[in-house]
MDTraj code that builds the backbone (N, CA, C; nanometers):
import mdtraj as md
import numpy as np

residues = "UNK UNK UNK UNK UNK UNK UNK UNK UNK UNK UNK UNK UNK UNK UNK UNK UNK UNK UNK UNK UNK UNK UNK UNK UNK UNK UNK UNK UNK UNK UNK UNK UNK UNK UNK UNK UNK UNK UNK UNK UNK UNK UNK UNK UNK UNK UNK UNK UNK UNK UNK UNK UNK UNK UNK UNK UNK UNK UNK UNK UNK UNK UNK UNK UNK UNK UNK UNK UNK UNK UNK UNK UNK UNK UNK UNK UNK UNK UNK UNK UNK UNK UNK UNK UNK UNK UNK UNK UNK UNK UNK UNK UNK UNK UNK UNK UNK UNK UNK UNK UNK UNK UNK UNK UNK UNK UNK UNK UNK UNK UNK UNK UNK UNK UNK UNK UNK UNK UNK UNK UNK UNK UNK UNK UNK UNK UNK UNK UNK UNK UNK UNK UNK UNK".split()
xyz = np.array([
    [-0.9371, -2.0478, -0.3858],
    [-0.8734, -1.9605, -0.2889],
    [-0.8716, -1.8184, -0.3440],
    [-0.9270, -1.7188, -0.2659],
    [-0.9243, -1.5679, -0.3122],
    [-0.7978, -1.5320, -0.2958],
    [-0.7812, -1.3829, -0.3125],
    [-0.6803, -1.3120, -0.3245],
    [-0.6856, -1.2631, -0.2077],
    [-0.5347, -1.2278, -0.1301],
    [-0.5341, -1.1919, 0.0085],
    [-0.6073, -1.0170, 0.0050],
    [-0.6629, -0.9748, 0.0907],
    [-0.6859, -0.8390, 0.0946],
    [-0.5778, -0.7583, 0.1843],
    [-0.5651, -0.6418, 0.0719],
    [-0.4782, -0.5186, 0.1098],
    [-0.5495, -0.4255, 0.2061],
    [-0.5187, -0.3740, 0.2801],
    [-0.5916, -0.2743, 0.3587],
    [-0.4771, -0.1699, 0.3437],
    [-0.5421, -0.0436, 0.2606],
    [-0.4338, 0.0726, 0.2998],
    [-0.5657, 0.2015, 0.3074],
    [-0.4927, 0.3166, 0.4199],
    [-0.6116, 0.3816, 0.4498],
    [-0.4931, 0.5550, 0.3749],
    [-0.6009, 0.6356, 0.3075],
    [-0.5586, 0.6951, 0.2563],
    [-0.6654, 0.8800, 0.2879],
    [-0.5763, 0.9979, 0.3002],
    [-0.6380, 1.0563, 0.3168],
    [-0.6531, 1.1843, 0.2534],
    [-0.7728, 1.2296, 0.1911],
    [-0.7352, 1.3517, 0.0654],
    [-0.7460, 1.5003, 0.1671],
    [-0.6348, 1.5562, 0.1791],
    [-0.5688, 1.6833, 0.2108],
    [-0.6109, 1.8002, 0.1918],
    [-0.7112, 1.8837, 0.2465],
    [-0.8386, 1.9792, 0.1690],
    [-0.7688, 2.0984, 0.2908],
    [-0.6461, 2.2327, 0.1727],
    [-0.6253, 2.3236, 0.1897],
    [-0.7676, 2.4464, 0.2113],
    [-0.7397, 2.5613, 0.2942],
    [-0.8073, 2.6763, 0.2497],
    [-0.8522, 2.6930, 0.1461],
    [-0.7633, 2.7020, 0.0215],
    [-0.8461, 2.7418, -0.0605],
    [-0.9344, 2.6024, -0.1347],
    [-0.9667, 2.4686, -0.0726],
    [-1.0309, 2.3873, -0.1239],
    [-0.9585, 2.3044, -0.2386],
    [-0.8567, 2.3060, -0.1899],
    [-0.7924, 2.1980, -0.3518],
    [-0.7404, 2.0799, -0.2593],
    [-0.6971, 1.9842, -0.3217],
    [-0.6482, 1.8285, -0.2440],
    [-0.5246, 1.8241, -0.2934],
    [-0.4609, 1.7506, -0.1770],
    [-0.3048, 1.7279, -0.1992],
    [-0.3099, 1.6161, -0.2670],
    [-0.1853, 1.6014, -0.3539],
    [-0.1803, 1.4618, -0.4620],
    [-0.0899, 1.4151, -0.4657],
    [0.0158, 1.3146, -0.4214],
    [0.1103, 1.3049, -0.4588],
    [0.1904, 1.1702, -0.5650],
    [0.2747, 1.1945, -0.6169],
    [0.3177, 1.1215, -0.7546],
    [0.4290, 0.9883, -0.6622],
    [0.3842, 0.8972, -0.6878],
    [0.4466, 0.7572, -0.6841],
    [0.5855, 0.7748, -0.7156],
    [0.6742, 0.7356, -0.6498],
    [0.8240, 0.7590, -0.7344],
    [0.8700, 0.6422, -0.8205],
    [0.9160, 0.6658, -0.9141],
    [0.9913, 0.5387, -0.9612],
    [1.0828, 0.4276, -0.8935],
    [1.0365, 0.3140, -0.9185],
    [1.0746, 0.2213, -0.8588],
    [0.9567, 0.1247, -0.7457],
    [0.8538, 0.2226, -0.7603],
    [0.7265, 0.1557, -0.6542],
    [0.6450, 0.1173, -0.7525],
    [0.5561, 0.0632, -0.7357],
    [0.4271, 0.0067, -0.8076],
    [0.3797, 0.0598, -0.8700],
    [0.3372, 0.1129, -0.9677],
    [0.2100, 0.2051, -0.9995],
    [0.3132, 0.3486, -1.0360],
    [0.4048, 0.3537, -1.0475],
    [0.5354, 0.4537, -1.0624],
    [0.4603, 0.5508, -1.1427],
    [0.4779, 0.6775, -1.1231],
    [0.4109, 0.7904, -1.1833],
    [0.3146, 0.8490, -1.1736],
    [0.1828, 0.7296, -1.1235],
    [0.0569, 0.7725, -1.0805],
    [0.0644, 0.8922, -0.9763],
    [-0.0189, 0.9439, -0.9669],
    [-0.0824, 1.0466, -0.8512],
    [-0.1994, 0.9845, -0.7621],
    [-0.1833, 0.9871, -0.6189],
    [-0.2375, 0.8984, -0.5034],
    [-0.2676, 1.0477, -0.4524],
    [-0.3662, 0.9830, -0.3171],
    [-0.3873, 1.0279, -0.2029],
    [-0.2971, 0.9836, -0.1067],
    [-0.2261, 1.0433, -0.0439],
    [-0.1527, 1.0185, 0.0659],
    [-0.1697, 0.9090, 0.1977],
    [-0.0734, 0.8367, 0.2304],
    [-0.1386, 0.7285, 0.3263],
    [-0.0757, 0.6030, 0.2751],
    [-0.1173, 0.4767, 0.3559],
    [-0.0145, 0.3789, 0.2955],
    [-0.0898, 0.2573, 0.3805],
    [-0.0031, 0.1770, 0.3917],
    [-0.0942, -0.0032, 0.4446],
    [-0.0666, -0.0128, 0.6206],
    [-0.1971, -0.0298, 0.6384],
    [-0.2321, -0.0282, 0.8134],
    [-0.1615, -0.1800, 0.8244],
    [-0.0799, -0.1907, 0.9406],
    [-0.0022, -0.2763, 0.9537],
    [-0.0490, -0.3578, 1.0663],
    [-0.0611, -0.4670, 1.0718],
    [-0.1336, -0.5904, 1.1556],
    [-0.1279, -0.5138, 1.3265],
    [-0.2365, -0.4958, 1.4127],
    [-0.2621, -0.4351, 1.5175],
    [-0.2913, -0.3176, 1.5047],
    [-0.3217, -0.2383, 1.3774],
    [-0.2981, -0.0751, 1.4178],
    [-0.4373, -0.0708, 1.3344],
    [-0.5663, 0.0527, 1.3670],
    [-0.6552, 0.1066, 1.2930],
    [-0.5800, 0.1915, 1.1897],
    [-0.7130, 0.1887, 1.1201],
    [-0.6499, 0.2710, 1.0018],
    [-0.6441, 0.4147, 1.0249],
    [-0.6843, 0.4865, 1.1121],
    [-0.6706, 0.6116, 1.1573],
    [-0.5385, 0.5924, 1.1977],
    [-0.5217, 0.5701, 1.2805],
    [-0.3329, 0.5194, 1.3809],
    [-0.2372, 0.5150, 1.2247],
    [-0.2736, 0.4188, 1.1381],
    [-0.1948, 0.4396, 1.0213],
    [-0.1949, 0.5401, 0.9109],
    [-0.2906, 0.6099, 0.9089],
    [-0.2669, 0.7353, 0.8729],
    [-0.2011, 0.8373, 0.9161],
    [-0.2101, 0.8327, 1.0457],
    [-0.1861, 0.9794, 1.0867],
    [0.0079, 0.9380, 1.1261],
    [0.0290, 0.8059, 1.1440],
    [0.1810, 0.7207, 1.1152],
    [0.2068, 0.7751, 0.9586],
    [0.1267, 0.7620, 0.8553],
    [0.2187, 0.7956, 0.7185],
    [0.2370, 0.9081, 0.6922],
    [0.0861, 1.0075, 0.7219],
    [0.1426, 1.1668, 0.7149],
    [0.2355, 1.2177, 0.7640],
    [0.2606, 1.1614, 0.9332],
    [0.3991, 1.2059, 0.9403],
    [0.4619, 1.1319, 0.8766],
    [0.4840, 1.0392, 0.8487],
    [0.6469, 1.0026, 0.7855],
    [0.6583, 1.0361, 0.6429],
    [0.5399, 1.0926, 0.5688],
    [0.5394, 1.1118, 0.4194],
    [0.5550, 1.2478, 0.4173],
    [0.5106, 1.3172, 0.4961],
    [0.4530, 1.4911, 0.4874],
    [0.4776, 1.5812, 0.5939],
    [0.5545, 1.5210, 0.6932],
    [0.6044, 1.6015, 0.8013],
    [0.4844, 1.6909, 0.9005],
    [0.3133, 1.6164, 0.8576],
    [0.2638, 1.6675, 0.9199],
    [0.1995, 1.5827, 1.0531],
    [0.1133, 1.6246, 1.1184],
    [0.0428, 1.5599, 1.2350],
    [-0.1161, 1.6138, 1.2233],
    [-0.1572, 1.5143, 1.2081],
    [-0.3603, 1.4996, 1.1905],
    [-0.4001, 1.4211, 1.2631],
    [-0.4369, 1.5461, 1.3813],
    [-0.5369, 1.4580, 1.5318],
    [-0.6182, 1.3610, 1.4255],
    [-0.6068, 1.2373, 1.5474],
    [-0.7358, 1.1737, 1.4589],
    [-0.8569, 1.2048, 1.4638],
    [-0.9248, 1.3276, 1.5644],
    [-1.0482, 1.3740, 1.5568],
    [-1.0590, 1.5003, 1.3804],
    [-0.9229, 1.5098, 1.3748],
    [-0.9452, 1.5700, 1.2291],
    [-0.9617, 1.5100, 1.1287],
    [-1.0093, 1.3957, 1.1314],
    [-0.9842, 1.2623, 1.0295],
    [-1.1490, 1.2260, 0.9761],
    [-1.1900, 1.2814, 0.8978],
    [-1.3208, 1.2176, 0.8590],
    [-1.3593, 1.1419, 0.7520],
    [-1.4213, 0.9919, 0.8221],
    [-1.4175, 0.8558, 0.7148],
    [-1.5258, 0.9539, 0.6259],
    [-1.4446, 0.9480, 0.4700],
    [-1.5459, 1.0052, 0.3547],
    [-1.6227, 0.8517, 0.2588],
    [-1.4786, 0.8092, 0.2393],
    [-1.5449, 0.6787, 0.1620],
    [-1.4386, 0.5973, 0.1372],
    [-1.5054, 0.5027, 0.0287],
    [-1.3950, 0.3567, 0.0373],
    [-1.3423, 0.3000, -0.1068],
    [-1.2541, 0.2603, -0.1180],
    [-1.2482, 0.2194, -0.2680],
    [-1.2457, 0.0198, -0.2411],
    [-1.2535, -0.0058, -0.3060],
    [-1.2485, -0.1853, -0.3147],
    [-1.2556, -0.2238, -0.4806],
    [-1.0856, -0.2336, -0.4775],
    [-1.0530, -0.2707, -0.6443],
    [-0.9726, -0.4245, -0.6321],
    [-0.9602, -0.4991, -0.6993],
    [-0.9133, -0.5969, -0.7145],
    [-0.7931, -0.5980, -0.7929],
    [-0.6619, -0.5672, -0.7923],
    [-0.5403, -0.6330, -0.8536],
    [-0.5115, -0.7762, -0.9411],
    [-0.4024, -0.7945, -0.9975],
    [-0.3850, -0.9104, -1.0125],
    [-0.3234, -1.0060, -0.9214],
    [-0.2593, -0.8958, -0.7954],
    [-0.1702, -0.9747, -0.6950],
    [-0.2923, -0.9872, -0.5643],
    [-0.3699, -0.9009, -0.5666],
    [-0.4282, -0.8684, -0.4173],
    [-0.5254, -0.7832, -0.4535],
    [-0.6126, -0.7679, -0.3542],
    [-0.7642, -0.7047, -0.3643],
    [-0.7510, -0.5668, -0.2539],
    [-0.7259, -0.4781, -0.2857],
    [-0.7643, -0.3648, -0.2367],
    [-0.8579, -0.3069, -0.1500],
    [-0.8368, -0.2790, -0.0338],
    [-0.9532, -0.1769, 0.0435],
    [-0.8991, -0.0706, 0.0927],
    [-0.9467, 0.0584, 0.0690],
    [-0.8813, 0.1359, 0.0706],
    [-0.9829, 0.2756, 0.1261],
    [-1.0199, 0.2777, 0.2776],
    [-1.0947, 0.3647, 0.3197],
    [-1.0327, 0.5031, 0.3139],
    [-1.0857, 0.6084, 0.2557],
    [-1.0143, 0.7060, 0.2296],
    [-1.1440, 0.8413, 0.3128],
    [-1.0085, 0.9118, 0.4164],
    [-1.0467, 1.0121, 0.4995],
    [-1.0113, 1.1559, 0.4550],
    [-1.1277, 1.2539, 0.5123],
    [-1.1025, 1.3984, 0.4575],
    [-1.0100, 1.4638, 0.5385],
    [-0.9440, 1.5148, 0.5508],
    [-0.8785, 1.6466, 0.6204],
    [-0.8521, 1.7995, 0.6362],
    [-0.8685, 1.8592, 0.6977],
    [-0.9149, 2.0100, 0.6657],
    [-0.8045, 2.0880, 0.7591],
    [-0.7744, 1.9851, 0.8369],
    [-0.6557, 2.0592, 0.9482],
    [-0.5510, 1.9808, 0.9787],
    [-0.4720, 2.0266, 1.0478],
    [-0.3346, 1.9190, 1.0372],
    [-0.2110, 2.0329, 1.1253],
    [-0.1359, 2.0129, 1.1639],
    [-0.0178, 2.0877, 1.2298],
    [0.1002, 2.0779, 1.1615],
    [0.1478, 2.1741, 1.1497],
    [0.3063, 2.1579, 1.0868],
    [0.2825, 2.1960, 0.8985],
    [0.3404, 2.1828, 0.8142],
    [0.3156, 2.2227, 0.7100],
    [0.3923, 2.1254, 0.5922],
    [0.2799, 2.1026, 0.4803],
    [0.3055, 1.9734, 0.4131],
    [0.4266, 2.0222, 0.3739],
    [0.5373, 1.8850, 0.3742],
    [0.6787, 1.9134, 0.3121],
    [0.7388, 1.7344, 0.2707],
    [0.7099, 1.6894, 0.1409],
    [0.7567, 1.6046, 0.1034],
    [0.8943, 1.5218, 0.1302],
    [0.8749, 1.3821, 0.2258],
    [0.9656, 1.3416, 0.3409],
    [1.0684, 1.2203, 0.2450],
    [1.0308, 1.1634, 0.1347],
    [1.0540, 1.0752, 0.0813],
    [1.0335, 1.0624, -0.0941],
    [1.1053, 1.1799, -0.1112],
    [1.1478, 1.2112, -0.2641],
    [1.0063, 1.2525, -0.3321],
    [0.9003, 1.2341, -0.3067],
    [0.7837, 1.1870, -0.4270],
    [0.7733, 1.4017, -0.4486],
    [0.6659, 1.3931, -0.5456],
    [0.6205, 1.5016, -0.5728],
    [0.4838, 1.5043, -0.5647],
    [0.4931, 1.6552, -0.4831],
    [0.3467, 1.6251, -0.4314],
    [0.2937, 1.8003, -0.5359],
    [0.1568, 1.7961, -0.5212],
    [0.0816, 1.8954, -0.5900],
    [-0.0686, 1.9937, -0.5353],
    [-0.1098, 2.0877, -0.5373],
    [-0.2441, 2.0947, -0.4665],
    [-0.3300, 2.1366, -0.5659],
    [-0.4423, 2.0465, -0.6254],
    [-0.5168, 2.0354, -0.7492],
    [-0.6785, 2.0806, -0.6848],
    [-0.7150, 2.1862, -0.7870],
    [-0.8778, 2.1856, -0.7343],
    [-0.9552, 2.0815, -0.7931],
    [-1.0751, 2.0282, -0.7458],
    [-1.1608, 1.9082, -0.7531],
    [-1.1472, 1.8774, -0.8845],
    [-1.2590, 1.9889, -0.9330],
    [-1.3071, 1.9783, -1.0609],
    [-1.1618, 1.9524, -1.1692],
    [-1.0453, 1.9679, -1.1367],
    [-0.8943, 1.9134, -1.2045],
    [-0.8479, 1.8200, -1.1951],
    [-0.9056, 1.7393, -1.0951],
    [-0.8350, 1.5639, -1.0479],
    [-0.8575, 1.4764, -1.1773],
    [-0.9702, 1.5356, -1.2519],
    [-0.9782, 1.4178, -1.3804],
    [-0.8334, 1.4475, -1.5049],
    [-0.7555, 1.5492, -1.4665],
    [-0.6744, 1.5508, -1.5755],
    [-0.5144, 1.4777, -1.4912],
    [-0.5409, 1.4354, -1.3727],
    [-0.4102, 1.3580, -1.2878],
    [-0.4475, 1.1357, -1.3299],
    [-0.3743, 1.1848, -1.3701],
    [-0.3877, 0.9870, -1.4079],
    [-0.3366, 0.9081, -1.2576],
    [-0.4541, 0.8397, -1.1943],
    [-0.4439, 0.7823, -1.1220],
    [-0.4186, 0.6156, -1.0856],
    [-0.4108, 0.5603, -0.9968],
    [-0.4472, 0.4039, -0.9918],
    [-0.5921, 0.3694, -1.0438],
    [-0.6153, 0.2704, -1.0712],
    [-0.7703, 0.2171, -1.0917],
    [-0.8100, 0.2119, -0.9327],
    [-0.7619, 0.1767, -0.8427],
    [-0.8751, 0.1976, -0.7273],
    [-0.8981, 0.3350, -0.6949],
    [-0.8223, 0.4586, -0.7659],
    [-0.8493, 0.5789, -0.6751],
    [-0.9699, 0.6927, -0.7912],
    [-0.9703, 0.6031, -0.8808],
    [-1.0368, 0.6588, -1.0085],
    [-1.1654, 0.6977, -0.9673],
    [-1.2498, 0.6128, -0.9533],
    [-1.4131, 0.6693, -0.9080],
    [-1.4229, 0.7443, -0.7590],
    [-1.3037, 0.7476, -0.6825],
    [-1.2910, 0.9248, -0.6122],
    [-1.3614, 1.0108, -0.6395],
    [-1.2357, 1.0475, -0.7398],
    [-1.2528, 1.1716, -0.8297],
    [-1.3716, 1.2425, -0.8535],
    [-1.4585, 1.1989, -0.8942],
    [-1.6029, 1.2404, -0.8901],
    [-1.6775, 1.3065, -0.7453],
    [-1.6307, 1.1827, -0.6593],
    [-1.6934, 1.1894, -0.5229],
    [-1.6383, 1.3367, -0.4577],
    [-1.5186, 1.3331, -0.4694],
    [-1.4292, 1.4991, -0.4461],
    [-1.4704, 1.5793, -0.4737],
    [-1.4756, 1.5939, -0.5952],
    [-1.5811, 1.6742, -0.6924],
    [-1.7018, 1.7363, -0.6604],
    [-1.7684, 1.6297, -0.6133],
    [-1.9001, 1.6969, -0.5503],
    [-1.9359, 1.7184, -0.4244],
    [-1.8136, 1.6325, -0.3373],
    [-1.8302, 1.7249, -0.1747],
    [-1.7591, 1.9054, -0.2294],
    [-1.6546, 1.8858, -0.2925],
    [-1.5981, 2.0725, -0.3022],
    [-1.6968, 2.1234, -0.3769],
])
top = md.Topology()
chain = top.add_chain()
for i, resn in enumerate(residues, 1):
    res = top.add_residue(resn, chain, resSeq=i)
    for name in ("N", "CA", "C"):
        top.add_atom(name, md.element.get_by_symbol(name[0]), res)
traj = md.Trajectory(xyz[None], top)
């Protein structure tokens, strides 16, 4: 018997001046301390666009038409509890202005700097990919 799969859709935050939003896990969640891409687990009936643009607002006080939403790429890591999929979308526009909804700390890092943010193992080989779309 495999491991159940996670589906969480996650989306990296690409300001004017080209840097990505990051934000830090709070203590007491999983992975506590790491730095993520924003976004969280598409919940039984909903696309993962619908659940994104559900966590930005509730994480970031913002709103991202889903035509502003572009599938970049995917991560697929395996846990010890559960197996990860984790389609991760670009964003360039959005309404309202990022403002941290639920304690975490958030940051705006240029590409070529994401390798000095310690991440999850599924969000690790990103980094690169970021890198060379900016």
């Amino acid at each position: 018997m495999g491991l159940d799969i996670l589906l969480v859709a996650a989306c990296a935050l690409i300001d004017a001046d080209g840097r990505v939003l990051l934000a830090k896990r709070p203590p007491g969640r999983p992975l506590a301390g790491l730095w993520e891409f924003p976004g969280g687990k598409v919940e039984k009936g909903e696309t993962p666009e619908a659940a994104l643009i559900r966590e930005l607002e509730e994480e970031l006080a913002i709103v991202v038409p889903q035509m502003c939403l572009a599938p970049f790429t995917f991560a697929s890591h395996t846990y010890e509890a559960f197996h990860l999929l984790m389609p991760l979308y670009v964003s360039r526009k959005w309404q309202g202005e990022v403002r941290p909804q639920q304690g975490q700390e958030i940051t705006w890092v240029r590409a070529n700097r994401l390798v000095d943010y310690a991440m999850p193992p599924a969000d690790e080989p990103l980094k690169a990919m970021l890198r060379d779309l900016l």
